[in-house]
N, CA, C and O atoms as a GROMACS GRO file, in nm:
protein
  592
    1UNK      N    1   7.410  13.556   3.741
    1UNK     CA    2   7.502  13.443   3.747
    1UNK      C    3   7.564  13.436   3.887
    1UNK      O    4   7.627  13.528   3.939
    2UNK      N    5   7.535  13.304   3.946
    2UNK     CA    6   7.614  13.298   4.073
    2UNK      C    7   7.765  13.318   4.069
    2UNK      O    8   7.824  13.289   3.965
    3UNK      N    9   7.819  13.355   4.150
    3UNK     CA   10   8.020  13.370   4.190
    3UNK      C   11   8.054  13.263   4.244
    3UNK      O   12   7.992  13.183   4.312
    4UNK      N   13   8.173  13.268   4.205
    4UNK     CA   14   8.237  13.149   4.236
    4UNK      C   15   8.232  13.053   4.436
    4UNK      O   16   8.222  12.945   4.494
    5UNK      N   17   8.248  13.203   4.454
    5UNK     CA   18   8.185  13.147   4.623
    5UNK      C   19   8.104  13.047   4.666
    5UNK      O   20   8.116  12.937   4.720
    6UNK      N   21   7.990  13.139   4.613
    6UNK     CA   22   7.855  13.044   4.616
    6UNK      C   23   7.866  12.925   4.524
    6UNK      O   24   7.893  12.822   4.585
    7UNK      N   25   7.858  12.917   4.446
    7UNK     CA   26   7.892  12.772   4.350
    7UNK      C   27   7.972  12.717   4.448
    7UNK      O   28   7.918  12.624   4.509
    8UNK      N   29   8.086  12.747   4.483
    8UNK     CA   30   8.195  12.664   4.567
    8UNK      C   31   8.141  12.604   4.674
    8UNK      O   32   8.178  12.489   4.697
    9UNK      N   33   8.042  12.668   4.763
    9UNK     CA   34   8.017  12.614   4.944
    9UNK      C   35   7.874  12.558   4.882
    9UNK      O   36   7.817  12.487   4.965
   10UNK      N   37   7.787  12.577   4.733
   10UNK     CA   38   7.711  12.459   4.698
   10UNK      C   39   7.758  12.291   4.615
   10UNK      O   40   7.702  12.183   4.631
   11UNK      N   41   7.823  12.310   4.568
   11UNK     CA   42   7.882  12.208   4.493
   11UNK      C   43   7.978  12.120   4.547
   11UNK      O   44   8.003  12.014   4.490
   12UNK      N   45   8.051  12.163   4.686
   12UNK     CA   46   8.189  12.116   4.702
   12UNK      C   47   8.132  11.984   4.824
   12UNK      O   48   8.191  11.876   4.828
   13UNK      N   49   8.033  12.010   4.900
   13UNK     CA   50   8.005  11.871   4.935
   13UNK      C   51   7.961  11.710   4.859
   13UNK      O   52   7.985  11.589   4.861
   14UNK      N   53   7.872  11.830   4.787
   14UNK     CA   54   7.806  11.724   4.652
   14UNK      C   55   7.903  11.613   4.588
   14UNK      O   56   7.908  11.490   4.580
   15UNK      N   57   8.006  11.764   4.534
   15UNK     CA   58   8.152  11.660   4.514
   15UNK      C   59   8.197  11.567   4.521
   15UNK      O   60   8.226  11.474   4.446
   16UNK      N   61   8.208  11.608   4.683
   16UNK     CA   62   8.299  11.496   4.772
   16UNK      C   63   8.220  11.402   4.784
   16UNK      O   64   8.264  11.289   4.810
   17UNK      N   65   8.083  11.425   4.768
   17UNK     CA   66   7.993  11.295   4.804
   17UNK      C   67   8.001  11.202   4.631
   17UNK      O   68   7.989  11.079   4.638
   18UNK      N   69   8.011  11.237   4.551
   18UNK     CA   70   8.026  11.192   4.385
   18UNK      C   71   8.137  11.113   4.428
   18UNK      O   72   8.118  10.992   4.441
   19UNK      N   73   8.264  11.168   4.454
   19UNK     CA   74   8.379  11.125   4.482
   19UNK      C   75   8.409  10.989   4.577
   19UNK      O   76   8.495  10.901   4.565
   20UNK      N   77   8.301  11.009   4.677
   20UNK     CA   78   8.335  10.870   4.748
   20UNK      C   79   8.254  10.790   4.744
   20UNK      O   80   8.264  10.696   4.822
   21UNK      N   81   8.129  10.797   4.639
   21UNK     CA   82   8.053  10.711   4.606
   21UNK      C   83   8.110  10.629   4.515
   21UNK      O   84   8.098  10.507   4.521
   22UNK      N   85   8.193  10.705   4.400
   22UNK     CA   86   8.234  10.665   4.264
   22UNK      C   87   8.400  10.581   4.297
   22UNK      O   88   8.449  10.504   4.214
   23UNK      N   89   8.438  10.600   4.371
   23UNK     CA   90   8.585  10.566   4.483
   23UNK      C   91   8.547  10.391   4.538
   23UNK      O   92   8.604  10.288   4.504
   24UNK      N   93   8.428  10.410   4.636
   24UNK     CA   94   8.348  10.268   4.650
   24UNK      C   95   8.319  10.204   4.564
   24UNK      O   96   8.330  10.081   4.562
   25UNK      N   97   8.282  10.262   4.491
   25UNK     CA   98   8.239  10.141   4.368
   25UNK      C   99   8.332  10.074   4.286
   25UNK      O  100   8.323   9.958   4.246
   26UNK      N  101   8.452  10.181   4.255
   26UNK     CA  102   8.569  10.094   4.214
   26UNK      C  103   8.664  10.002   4.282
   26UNK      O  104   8.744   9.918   4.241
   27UNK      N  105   8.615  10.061   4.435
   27UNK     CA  106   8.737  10.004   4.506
   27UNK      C  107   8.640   9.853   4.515
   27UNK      O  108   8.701   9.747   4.502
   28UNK      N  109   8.507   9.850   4.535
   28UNK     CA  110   8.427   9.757   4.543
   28UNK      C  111   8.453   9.634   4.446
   28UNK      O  112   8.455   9.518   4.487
   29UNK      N  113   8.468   9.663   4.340
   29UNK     CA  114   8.479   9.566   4.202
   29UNK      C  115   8.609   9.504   4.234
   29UNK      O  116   8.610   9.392   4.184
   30UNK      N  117   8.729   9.532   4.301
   30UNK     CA  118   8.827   9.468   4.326
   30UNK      C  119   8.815   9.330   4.432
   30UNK      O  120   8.885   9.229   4.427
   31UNK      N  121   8.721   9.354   4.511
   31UNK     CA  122   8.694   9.252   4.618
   31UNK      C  123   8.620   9.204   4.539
   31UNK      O  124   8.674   9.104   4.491
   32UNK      N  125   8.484   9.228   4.481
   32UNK     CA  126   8.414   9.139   4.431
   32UNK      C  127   8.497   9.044   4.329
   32UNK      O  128   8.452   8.932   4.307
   33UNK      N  129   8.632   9.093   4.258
   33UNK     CA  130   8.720   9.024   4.194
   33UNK      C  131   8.804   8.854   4.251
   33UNK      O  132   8.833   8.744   4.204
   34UNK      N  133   8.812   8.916   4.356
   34UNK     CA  134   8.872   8.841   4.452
   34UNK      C  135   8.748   8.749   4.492
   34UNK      O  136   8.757   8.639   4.439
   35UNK      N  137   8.641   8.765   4.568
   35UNK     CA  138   8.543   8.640   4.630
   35UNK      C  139   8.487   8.610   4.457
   35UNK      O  140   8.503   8.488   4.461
   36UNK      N  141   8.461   8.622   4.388
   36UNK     CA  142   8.354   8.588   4.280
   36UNK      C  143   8.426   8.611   4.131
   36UNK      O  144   8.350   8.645   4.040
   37UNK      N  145   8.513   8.600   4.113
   37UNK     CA  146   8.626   8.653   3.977
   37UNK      C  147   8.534   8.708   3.911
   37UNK      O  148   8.488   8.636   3.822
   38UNK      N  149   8.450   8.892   3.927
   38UNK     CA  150   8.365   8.931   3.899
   38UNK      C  151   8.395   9.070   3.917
   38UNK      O  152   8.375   9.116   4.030
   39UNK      N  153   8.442   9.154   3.818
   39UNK     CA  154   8.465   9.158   3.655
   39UNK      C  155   8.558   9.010   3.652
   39UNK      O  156   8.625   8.981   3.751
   40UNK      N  157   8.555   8.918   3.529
   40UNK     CA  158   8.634   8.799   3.510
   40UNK      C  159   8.782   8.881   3.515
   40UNK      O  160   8.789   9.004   3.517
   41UNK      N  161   8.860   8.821   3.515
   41UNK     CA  162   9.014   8.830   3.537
   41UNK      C  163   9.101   8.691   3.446
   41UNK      O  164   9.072   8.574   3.467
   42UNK      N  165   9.179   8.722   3.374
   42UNK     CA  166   9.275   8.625   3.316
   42UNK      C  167   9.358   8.565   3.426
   42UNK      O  168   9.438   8.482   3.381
   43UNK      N  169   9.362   8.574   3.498
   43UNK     CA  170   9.533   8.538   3.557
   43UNK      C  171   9.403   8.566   3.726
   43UNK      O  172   9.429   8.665   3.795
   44UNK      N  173   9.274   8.470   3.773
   44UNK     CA  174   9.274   8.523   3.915
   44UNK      C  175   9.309   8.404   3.980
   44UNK      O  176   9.309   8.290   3.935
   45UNK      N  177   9.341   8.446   4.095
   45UNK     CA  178   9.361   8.299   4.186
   45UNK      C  179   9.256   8.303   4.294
   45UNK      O  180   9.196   8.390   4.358
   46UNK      N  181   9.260   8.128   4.283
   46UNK     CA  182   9.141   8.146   4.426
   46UNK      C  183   9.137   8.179   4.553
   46UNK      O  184   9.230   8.178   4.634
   47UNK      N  185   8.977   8.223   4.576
   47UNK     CA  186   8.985   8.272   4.696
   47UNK      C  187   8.988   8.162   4.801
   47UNK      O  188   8.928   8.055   4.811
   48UNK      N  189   9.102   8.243   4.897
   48UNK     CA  190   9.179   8.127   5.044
   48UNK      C  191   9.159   8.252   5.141
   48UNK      O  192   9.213   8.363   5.137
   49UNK      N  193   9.046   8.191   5.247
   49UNK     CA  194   9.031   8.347   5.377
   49UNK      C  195   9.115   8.355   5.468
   49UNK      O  196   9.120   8.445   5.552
   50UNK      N  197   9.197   8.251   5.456
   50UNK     CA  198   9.342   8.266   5.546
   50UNK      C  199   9.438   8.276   5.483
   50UNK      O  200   9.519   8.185   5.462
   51UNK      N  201   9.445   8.408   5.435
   51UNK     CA  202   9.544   8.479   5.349
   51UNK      C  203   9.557   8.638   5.324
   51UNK      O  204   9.458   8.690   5.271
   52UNK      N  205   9.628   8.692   5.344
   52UNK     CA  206   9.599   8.843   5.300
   52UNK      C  207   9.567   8.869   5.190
   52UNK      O  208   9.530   8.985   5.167
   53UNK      N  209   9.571   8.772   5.085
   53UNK     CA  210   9.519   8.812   4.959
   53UNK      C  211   9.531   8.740   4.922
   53UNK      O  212   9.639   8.681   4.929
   54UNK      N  213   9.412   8.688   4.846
   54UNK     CA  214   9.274   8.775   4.842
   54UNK      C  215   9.212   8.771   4.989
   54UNK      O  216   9.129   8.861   4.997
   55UNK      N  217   9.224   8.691   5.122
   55UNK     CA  218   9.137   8.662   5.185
   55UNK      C  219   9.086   8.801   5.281
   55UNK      O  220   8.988   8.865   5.246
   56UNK      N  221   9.155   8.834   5.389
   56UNK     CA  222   9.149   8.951   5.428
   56UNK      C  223   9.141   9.080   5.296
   56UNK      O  224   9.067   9.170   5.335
   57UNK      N  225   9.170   9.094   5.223
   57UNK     CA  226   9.180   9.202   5.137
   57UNK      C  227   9.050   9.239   5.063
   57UNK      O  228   9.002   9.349   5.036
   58UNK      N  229   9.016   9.131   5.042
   58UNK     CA  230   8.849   9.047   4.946
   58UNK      C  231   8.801   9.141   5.084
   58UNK      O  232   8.794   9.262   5.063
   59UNK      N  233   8.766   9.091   5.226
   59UNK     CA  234   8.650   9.115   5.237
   59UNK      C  235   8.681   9.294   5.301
   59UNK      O  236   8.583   9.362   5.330
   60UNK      N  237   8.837   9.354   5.316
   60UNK     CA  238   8.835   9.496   5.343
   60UNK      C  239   8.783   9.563   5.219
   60UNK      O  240   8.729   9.673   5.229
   61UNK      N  241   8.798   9.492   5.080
   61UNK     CA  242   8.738   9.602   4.949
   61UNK      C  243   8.629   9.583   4.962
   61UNK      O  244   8.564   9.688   4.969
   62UNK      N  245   8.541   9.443   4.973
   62UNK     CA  246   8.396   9.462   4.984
   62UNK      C  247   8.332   9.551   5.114
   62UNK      O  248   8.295   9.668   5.118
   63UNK      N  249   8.334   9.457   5.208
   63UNK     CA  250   8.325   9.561   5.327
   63UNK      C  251   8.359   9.696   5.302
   63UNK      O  252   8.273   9.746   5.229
   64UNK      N  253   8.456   9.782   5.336
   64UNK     CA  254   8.458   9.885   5.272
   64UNK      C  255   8.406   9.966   5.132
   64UNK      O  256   8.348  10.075   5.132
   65UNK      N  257   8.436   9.892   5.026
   65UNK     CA  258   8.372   9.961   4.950
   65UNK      C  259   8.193   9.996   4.968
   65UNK      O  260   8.135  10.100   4.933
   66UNK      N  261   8.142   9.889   5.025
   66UNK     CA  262   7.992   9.918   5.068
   66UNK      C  263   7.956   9.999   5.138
   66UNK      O  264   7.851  10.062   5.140
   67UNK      N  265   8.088  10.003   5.233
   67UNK     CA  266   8.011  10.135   5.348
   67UNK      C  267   8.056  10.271   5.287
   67UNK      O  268   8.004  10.379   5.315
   68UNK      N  269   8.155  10.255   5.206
   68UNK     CA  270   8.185  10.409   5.093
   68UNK      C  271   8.094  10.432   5.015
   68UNK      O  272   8.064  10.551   5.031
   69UNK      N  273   8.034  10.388   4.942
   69UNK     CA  274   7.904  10.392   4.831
   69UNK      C  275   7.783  10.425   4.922
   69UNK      O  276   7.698  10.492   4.864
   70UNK      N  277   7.761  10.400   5.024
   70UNK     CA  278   7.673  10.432   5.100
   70UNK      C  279   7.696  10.536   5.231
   70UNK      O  280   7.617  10.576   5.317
   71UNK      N  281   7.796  10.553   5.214
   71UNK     CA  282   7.843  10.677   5.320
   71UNK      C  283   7.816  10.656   5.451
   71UNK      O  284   7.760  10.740   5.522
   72UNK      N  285   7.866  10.502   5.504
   72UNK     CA  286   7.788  10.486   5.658
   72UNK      C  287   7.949  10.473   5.709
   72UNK      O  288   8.033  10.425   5.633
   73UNK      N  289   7.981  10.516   5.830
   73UNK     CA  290   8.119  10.497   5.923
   73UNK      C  291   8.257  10.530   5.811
   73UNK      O  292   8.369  10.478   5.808
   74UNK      N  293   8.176  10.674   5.697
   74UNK     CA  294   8.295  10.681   5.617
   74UNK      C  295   8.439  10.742   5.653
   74UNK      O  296   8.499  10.779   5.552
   75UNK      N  297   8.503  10.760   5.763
   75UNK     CA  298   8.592  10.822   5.801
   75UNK      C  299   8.648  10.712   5.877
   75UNK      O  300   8.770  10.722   5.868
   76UNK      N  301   8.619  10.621   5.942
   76UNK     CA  302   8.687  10.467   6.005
   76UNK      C  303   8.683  10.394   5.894
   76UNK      O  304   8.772  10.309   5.895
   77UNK      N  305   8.588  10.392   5.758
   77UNK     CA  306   8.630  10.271   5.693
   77UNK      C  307   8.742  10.331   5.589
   77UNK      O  308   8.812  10.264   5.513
   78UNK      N  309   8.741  10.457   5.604
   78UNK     CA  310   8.832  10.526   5.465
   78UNK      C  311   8.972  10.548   5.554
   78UNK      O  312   9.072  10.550   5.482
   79UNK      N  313   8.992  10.560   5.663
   79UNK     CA  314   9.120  10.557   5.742
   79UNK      C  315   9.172  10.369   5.720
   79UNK      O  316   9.271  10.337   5.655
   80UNK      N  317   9.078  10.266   5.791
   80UNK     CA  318   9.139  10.153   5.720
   80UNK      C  319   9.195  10.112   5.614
   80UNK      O  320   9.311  10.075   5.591
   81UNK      N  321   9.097  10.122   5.549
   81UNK     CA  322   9.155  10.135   5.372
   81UNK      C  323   9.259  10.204   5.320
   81UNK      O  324   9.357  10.162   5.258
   82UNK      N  325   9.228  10.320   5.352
   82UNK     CA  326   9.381  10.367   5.355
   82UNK      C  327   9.479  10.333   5.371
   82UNK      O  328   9.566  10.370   5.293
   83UNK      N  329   9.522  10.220   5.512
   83UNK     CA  330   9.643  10.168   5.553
   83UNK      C  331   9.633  10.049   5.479
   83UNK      O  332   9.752  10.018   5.469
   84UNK      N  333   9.543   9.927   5.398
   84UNK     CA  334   9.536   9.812   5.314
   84UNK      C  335   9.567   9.875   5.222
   84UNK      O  336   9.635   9.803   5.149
   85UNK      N  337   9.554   9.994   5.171
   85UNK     CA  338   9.628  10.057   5.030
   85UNK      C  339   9.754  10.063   5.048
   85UNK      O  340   9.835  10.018   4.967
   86UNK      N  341   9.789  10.125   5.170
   86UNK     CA  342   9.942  10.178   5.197
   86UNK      C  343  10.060  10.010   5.174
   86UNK      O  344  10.169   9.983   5.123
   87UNK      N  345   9.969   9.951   5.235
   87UNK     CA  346  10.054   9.811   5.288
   87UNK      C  347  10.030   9.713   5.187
   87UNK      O  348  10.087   9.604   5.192
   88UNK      N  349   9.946   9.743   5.089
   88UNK     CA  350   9.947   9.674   4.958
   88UNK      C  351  10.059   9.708   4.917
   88UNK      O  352  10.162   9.645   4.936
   89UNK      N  353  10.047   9.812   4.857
   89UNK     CA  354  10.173   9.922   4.811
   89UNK      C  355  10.305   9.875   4.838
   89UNK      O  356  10.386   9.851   4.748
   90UNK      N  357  10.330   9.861   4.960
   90UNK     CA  358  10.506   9.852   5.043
   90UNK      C  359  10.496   9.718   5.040
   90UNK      O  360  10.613   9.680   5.027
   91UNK      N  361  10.380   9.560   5.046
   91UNK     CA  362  10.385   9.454   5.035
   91UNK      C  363  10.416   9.390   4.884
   91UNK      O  364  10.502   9.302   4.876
   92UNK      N  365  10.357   9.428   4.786
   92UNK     CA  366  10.304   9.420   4.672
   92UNK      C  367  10.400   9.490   4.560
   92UNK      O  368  10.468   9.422   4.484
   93UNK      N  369  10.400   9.605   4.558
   93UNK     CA  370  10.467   9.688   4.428
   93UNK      C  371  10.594   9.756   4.503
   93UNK      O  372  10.696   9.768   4.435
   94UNK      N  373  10.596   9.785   4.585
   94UNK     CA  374  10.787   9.911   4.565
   94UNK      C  375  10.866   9.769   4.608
   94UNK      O  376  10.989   9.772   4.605
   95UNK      N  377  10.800   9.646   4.646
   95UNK     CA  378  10.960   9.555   4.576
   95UNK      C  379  11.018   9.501   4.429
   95UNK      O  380  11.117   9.438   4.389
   96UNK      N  381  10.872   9.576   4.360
   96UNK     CA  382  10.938   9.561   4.220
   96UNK      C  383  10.995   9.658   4.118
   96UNK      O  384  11.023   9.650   3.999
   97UNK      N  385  11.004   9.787   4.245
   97UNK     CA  386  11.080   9.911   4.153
   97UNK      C  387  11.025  10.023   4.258
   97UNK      O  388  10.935  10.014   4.341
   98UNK      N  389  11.118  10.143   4.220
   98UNK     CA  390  11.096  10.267   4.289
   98UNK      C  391  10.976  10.357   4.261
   98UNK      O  392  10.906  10.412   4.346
   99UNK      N  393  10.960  10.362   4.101
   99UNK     CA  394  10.838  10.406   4.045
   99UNK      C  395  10.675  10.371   4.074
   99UNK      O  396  10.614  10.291   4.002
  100UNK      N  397  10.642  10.407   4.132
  100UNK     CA  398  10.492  10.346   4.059
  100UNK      C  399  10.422  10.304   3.979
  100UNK      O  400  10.336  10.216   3.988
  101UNK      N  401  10.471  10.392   3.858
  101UNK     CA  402  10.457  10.335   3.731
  101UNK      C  403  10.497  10.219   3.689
  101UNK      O  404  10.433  10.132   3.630
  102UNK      N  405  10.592  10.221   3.719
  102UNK     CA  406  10.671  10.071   3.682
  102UNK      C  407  10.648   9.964   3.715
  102UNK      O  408  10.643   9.865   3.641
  103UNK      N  409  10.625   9.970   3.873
  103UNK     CA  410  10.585   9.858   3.962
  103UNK      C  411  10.430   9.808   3.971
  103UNK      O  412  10.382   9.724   4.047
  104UNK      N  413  10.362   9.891   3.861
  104UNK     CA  414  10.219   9.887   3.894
  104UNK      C  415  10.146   9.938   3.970
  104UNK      O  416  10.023   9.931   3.960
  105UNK      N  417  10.228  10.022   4.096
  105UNK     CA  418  10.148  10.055   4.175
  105UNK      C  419  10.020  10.182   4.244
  105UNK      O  420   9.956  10.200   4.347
  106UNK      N  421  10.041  10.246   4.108
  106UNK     CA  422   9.966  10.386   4.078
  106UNK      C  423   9.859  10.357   4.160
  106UNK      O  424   9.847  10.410   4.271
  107UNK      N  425   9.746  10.243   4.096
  107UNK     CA  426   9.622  10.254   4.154
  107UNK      C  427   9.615  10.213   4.343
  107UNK      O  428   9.503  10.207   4.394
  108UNK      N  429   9.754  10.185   4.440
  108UNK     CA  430   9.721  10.157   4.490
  108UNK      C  431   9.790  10.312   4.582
  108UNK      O  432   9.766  10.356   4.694
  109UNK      N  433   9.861  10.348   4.498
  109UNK     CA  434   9.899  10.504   4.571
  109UNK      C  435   9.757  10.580   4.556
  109UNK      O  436   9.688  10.609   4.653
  110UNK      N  437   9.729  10.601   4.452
  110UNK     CA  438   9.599  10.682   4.450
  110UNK      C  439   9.490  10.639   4.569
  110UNK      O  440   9.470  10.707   4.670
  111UNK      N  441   9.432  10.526   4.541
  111UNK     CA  442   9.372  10.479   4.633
  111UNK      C  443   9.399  10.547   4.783
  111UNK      O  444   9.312  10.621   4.831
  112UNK      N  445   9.521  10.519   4.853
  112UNK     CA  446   9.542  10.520   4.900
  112UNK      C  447   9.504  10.708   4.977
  112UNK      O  448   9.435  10.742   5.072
  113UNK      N  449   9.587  10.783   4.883
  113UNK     CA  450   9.560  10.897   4.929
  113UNK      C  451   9.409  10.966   4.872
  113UNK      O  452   9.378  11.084   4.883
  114UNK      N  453   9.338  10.871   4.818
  114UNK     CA  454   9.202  10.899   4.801
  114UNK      C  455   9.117  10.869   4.962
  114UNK      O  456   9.023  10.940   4.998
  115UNK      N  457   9.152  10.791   5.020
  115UNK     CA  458   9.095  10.755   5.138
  115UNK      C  459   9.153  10.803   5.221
  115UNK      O  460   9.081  10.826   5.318
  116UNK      N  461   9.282  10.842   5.238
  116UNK     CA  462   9.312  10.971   5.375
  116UNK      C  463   9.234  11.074   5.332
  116UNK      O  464   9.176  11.137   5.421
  117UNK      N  465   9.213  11.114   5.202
  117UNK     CA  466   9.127  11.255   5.217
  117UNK      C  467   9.019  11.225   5.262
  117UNK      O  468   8.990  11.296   5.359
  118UNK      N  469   8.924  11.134   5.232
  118UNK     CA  470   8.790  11.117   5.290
  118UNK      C  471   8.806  11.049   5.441
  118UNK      O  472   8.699  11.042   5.503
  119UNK      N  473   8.870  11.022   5.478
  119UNK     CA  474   8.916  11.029   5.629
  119UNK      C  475   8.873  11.135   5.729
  119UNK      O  476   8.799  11.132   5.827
  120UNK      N  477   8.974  11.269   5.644
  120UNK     CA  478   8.980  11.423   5.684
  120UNK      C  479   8.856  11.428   5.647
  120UNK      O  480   8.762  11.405   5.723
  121UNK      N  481   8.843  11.466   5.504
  121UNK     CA  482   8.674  11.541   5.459
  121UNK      C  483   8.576  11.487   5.512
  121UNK      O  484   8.490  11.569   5.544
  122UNK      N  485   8.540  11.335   5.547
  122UNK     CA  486   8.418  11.282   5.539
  122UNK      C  487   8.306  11.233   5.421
  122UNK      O  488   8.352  11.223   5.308
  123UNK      N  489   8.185  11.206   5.436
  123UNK     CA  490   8.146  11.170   5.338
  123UNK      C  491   8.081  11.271   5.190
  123UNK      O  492   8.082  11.253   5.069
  124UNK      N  493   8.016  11.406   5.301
  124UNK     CA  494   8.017  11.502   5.204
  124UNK      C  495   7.816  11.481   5.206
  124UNK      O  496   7.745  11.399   5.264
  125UNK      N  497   7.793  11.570   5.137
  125UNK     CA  498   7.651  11.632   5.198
  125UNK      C  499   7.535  11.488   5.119
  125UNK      O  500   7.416  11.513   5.134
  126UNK      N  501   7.562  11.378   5.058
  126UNK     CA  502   7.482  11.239   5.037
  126UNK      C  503   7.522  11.125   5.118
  126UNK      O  504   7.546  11.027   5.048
  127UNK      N  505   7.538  11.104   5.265
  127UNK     CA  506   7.572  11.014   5.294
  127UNK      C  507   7.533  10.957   5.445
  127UNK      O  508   7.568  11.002   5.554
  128UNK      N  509   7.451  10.848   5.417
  128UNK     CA  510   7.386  10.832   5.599
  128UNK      C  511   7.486  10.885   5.677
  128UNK      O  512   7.418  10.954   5.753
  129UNK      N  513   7.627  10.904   5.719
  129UNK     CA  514   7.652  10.926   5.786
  129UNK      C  515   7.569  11.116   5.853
  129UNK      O  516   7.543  11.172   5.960
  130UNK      N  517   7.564  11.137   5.744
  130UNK     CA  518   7.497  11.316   5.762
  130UNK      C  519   7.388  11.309   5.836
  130UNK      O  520   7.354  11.380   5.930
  131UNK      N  521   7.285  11.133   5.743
  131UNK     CA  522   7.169  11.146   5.790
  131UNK      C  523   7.165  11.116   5.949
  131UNK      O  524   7.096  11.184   6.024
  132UNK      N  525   7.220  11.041   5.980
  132UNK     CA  526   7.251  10.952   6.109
  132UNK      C  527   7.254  11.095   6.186
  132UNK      O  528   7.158  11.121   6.258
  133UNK      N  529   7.370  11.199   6.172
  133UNK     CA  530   7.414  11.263   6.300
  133UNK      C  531   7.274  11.361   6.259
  133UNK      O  532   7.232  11.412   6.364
  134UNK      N  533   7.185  11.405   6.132
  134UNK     CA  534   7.091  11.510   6.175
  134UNK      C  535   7.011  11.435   6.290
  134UNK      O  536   6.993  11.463   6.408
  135UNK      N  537   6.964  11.314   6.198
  135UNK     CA  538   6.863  11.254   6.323
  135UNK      C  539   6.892  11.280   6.440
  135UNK      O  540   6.826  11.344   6.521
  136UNK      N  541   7.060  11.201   6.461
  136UNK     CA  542   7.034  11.243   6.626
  136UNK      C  543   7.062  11.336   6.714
  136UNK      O  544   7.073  11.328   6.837
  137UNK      N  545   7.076  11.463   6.610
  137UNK     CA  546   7.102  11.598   6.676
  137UNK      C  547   6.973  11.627   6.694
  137UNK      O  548   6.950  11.686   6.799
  138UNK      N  549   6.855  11.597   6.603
  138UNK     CA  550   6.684  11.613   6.589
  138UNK      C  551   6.674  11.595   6.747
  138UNK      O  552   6.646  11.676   6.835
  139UNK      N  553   6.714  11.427   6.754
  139UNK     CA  554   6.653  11.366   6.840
  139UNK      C  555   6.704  11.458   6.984
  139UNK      O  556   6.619  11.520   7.048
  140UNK      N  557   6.895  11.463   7.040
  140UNK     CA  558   6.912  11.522   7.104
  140UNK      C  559   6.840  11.686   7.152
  140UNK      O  560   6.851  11.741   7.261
  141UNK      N  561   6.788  11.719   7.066
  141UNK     CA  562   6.750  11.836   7.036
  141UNK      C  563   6.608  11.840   7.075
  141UNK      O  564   6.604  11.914   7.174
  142UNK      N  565   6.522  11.809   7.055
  142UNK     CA  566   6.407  11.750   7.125
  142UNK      C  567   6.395  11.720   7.266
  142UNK      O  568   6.311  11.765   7.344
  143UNK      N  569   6.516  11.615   7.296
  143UNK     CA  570   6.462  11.586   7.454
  143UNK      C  571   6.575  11.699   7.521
  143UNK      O  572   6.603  11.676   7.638
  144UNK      N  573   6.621  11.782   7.477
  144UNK     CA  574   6.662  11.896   7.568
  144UNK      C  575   6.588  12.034   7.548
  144UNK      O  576   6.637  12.139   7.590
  145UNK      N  577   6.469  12.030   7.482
  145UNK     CA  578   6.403  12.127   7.494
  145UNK      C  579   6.267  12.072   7.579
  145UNK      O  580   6.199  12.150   7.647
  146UNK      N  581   6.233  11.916   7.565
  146UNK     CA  582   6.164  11.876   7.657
  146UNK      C  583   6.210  11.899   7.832
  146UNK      O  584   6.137  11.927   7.927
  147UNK      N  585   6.343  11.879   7.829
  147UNK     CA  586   6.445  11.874   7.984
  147UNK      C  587   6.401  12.033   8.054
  147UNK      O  588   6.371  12.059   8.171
  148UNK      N  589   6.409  12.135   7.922
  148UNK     CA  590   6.376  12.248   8.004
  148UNK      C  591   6.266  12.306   7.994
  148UNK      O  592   6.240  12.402   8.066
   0.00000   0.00000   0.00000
């Protein structure tokens, strides 16, 4: 039976990669809410792109959520997002109470500190971004053994 070690430094990228795949995809369904009322919504309003919301917001969840599910520029798009969570948050819900709970604003705190961590962490061992830098360490790596 493997120890916890080993399980730990195999599993814990995997993780993080589950984590910000499964993170994109929810955060994804919110924009698609906004351009396409898709999951339907009782109460949506239409989409206006000169507006922070839905207009700018629509296309930071889509945009973002795509490049999270796919792990491409995940540490610039999860630092953005992060701050459209934060400023949802302080725009949106703590003027309707101190709580989160109260104000609704759980999912946009979570959110929020879901994407500073993948900021820090990155995308985690499934995500072009990994593939991108092996390639071009391959590639770097190659023409400096050609150089000498």
């Amino acid at each position: 039976m493997a120890d916890w070690t080993s399980l730990k430094l195999a599993w814990e990228p995997r993780i993080l990669s589950i984590l910000r795949i499964m993170t994109g995809l929810l955060f994804l369904q919110h924009g698609l809410n906004k351009f396409f009322n898709f999951p339907p919504a009782a109460t949506q309003r239409p989409y206006d792109l000169f507006t922070l919301a839905p207009g700018l917001a629509g296309i930071l969840e889509v945009g973002g959520g795509i490049l999270l599910v796919f792990g491409l520029f995940t540490r610039p798009a999860a630092f953005i997002l992060s701050g459209e969570m934060a400023f949802a948050y302080f725009m949106a819900h703590a003027p309707r109470g101190f709580y989160p709970y109260n104000n609704g604003g759980s999912l946009a705190v979570l959110f929020c500190f879901v994407f500073l961590y993948l900021f820090v962490a990155g995308g985690g061992a499934w995500s072009l971004d990994r593939v991108l830098r092996r390639s071009g360490a391959s590639t770097s790596g190659a023409t400096a053994r050609r150089a000498a």
